[in-house]
N, C-alpha and C positions, 0 to 999 in steps of 0.2 A: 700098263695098269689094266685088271681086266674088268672089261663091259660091267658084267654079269655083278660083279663084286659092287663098283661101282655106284649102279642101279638102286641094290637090295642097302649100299651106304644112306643115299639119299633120301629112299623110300622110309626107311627107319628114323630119320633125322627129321622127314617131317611128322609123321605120326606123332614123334615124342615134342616136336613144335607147337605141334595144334592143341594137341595137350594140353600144354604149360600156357598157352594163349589161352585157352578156353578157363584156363584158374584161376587167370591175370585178370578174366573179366567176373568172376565171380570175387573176385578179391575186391576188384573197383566195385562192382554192385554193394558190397555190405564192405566197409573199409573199415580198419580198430579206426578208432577214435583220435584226432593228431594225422591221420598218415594218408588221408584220402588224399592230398597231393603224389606223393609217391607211387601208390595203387594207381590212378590216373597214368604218369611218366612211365610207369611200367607198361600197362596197357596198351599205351601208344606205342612203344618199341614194338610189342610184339606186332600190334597192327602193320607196322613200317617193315615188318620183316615177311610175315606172312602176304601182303599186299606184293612188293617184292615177287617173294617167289613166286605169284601168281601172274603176275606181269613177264616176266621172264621164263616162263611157261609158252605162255602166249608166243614170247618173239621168237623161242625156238619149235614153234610148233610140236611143242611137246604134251602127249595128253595128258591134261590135268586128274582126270579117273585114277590110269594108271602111277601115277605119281601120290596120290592119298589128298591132291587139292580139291578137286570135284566138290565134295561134301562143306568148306567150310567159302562165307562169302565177310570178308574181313569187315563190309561198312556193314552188314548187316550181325553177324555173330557176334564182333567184336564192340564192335561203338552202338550198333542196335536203330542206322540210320533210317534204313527201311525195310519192308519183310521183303523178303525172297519169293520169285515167280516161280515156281514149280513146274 
């Protein structure tokens, strides 16, 4: 399988991840009516997945920059735990 292919796979897969997390959370912020549980469930997965790949970044000493991670902090973008130290 090649490198190169690979890489430009991953890097694409997370872009459109953070993406669809970041809509997840604007979904839970303003929920229809009835479905704020679901919006919630949703949210969480993506956090669970994104936290993930961030973590497993880490243990392969992989740069999170070049990967498209750098930019998103899941307890703070996604659930809004606490702000980000710049």
């Amino acid at each position: 399988m090649d490198n190169e292919k690979c890489k430009g796979y991953l890097i694409d897969f997370i872009a459109l991840l953070k993406d669809q997390a970041l809509e997840a959370k604007q979904d839970a912020d303003k929920p229809e009516k009835g479905k704020d549980e679901f919006y919630q469930g949703h949210l969480m997965a993506y956090y669970s997945v994104v936290s993930l790949l961030k973590h497993q970044a880490f243990t392969f000493d992989l740069d999170e920059k070049e990967l498209g991670l750098a930019d998103i902090d899941p307890d703070t973008d996604l659930l809004g735990l606490h702000r980000r130290e710049e």
